[in-house]
C-alpha positions as MATLAB code, in Angstrom:
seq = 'XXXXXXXXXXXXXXXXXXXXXXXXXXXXXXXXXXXXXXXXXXXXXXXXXXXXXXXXXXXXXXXXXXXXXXXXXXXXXXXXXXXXXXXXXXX';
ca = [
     116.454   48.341   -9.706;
     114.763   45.555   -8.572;
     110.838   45.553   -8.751;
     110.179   44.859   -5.266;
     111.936   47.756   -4.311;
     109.704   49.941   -6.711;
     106.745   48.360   -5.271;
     107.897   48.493   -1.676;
     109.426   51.728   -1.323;
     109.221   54.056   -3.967;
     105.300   53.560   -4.831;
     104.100   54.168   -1.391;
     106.337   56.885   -0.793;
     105.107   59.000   -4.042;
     101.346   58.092   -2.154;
     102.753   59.669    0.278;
     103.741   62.865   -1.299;
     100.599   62.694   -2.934;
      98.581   62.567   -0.298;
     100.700   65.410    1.197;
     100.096   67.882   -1.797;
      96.745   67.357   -1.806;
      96.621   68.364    1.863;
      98.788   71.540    1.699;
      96.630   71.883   -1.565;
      92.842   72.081    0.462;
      93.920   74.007    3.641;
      95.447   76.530    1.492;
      92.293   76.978   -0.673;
      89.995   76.640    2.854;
      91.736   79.294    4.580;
      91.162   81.751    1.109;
      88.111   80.688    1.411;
      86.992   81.862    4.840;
      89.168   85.276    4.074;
      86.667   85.570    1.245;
      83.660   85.348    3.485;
      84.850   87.812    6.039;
      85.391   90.325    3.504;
      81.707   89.815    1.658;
      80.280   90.331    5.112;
      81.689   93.473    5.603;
      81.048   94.568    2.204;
      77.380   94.021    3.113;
      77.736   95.697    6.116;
      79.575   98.709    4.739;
      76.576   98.883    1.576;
      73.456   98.227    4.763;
      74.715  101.456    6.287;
      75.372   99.356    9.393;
      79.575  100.077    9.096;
      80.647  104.139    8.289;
      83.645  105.820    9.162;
      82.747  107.021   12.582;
      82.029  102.914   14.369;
      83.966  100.668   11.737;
      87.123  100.224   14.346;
      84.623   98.890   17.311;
      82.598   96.628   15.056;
      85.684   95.197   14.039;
      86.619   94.632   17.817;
      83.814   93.076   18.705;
      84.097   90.317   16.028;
      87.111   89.922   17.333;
      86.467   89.242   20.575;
      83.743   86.970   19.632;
      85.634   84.811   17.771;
      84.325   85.801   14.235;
      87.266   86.624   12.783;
      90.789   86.637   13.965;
      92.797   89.555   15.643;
      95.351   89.633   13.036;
      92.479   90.085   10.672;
      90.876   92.697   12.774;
      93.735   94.533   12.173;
      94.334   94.089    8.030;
      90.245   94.719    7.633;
      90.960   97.854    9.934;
      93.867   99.280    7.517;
      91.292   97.962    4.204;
      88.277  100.242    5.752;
      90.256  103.199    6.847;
      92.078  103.216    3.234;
      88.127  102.505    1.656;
      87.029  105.121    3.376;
      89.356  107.750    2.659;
      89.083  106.885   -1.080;
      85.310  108.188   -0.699;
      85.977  111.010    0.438;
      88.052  112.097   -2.151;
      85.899  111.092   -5.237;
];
């Protein structure tokens, strides 16, 4: 191999998939991150008293439709609450 090949195509294209990786590696850990957020606020909310049983599904709605968290998460927070919920009542 000679060592301007190295230097002109192999070097910039491990950068490359460097740079790449790292990418893949930040959104992955930012998106966890905002999941994480959503569910501390609704912890709070749930411990306030604000969120019970009987007005958890409309709350969720309305975040919804306010853009504060998205409608597939609406959904998966929904099924969390309901399943939280019933767990309490058994103990």
């Amino acid at each position: 191999m000679d060592p301007y090949e190295f230097f002109l195509l192999i070097l910039p294209l491990a950068v490359l998939v460097a740079i790449l990786v790292i990418a893949v590696l930040y959104l992955s850990r930012k998106d966890d991150t905002v999941r994480h957020k959503d569910v501390e606020a609704l912890t709070e909310l749930i411990q306030t008293g604000v969120v019970n049983k009987e007005n958890f599904f409309v709350l969720l709605q309305d975040l919804a439709q306010n853009n504060m968290i998205e409608k597939d998460s609406c959904e998966t927070f929904g099924k969390l609450l309901q399943e939280s919920f019933n767990e309490h009542e058994e103990i």
